[in-house]
N, C-alpha and C positions, 0 to 999 in steps of 0.2 A: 626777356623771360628768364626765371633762375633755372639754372641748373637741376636735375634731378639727382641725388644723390644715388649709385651703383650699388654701396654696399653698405651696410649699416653694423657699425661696430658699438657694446651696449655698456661695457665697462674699459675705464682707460686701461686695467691690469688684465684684459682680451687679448688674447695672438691669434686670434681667429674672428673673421666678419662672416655677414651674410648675408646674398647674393638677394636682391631686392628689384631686381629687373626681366623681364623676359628675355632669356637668346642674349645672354651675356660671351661677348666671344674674345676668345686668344687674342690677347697686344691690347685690349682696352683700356685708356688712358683712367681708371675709374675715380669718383668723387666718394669718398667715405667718409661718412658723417661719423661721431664718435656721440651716441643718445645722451651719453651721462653729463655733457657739457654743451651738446650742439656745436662744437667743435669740429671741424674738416680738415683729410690731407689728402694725396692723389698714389693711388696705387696701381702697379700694372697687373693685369691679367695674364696668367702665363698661357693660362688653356681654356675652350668653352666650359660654364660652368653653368648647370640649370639654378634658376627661381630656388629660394630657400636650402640653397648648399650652400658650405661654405669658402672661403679661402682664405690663407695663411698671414697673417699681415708679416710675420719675420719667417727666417730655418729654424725649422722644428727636427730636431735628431727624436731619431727611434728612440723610445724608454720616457721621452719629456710627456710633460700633461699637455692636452688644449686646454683653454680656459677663454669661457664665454658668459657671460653677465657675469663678469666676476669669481666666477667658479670652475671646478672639474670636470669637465664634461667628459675625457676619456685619455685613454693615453697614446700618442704617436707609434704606428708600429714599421713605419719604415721613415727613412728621410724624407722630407717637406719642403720646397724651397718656398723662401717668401713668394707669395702671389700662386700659389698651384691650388687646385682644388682641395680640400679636407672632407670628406665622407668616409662611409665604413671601409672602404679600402685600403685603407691607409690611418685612421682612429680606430679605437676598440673601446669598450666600456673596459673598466673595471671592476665590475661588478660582481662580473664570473669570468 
């Protein structure tokens, strides 16, 4: 039986996936698909992360963009280590 892919990342120039599993939890070996190739690598989980949040694929320093389907999606407001969760706590829009 194949594997289920854990996190699904949508452009190769993404530093952030997203969490495509129920009850994804801390130290998860995870299979991240890459949609724009169907390409796979294996990521760890640093902390539990809910359904449709995201995580870091590298270190994101405070003041860097995330970038998801290939775009801005907001800017890092504190450090990131590869594999942590990414939400509003730690992203911001730039918008306002």
């Amino acid at each position: 039986m194949a594997e289920i892919p854990h996190l699904l990342v949508h452009n190769r120039r993404d530093n952030v996936g997203v969490v495509v599993v129920e009850n994804l939890e801390a130290n998860t070996n995870m299979l991240c698909c890459i949609t724009e190739d169907n390409s796979t690598f294996r990521l760890t989980s640093k902390m539990d992360v809910p359904i449709g949040h995201k995580i870091a694929l590298l270190d994101l320093k405070s003041g860097e963009t995330a970038t998801k389907y290939g775009e801005d999606i907001g800017k890092i407001v504190t450090d990131v280590a590869q594999g942590d969760h990414v939400h509003t706590h730690n992203c911001k829009t730039k918008r306002w």
